[in-house]
N, C-alpha and C positions, 0 to 999 in steps of 0.2 A: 471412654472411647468404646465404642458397641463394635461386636466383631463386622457389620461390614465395612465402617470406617478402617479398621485394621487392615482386610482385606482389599480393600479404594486403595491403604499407602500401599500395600506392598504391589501394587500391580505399578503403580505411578513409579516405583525404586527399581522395578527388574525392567519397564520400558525404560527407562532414562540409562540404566546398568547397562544395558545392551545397546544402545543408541551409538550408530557409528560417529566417532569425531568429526568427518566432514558434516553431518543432518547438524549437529549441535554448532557447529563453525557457521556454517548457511546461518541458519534460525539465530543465533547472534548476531553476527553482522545485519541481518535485515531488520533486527531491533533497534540497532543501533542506528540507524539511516532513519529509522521511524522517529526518532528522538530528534536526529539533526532536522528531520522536517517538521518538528514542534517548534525548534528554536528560530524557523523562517517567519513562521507567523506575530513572530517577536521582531525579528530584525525589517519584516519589512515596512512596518508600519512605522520605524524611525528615520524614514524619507522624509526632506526636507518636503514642504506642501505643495512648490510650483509642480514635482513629480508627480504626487498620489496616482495623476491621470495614468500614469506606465505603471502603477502598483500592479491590475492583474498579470497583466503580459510578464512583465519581472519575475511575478510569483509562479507561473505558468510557466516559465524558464527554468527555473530554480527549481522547481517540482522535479519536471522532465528529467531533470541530471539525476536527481534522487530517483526515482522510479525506474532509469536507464539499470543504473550502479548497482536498485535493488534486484532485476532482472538480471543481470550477467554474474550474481552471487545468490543463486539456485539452489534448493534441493534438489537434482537429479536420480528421479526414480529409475526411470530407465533414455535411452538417451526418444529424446524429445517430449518428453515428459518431466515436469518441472512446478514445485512448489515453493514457491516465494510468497512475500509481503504483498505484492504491488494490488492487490483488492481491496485492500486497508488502509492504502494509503490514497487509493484513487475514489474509494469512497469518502473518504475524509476532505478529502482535497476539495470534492462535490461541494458537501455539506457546511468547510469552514469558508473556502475562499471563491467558490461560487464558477459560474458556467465557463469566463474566458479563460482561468485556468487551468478548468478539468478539460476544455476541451483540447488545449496543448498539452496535456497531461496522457489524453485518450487518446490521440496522434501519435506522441511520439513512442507510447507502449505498443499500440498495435503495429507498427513496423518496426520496434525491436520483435516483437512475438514473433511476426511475418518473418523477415530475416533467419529468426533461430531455427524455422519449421518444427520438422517431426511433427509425430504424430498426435501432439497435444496442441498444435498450432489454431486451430478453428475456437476447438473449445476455451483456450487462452486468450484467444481477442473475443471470444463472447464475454466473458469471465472481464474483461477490463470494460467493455461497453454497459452490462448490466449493473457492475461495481459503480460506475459511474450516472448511471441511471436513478439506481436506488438512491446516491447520492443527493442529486438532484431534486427529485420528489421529494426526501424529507425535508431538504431547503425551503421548497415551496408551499408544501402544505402541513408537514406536520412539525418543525423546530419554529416556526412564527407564533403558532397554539403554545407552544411548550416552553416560550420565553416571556408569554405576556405576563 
């Protein structure tokens, strides 16, 4: 181990050391909701076939709760200022399950955002627009190249 590895752990043990319990509670929970939204991508494709057609909207549903639940279990910097999951999950949502339900996904985030205010409110629904944006785009042009 070369001393700046040495040095990399010890910075990584005194942040985590000092980490108040609520940042580590936030940041677990919101991993946890990331996981249960892995396990959607499972359960929805076990619709019987006359459905499929309601598959986005369903998963577009199903999302939204999840992205609601990850937003109201915050990091709280200062009050309306706020670090969560929900960029990670609304980019994914893009990328796996495609436009109808990131765009219920994108809806129903930016009027949780809208709702919370403060002063992190503009930047926060830019932050779920552009997550889901980036999303999009590599749907379209770069994960088609990347699976052939």
């Amino acid at each position: 181990m070369s001393a700046t590895d040495i040095r990399a752990n010890d910075v990584i043990r005194g942040v985590v050391k000092h980490m108040e319990p609520d940042i580590l509670i936030a940041l677990i929970t919101n991993a946890a909701l990331l996981v249960v939204f892995s396990l959607i991508h499972e359960v929805i494709y076990l619709l019987p076939s006359k459905y499929k057609c309601m598959q986005p909207i369903l998963s577009g549903f199903i999302i939204s709760l999840i992205c609601f639940a990850i937003m109201n279990i915050p990091f709280k910097l200062s009050p309306g200022i706020i670090f969560d999951t929900r960029s990670i999950l609304i980019s994914v949502t893009a990328l796996i399950f495609g436009p109808i339900p990131t765009v219920i996904t994108v809806i129903t985030a930016s009027i949780t955002r809208l709702v919370m205010g403060g002063a992190g409110m503009l930047p926060g629904i830019s932050v779920i627009v552009t997550s889901a944006s980036i999303g999009l785009i590599w749907r379209k042009w770069i994960y088609p190249k990347s699976s052939k």
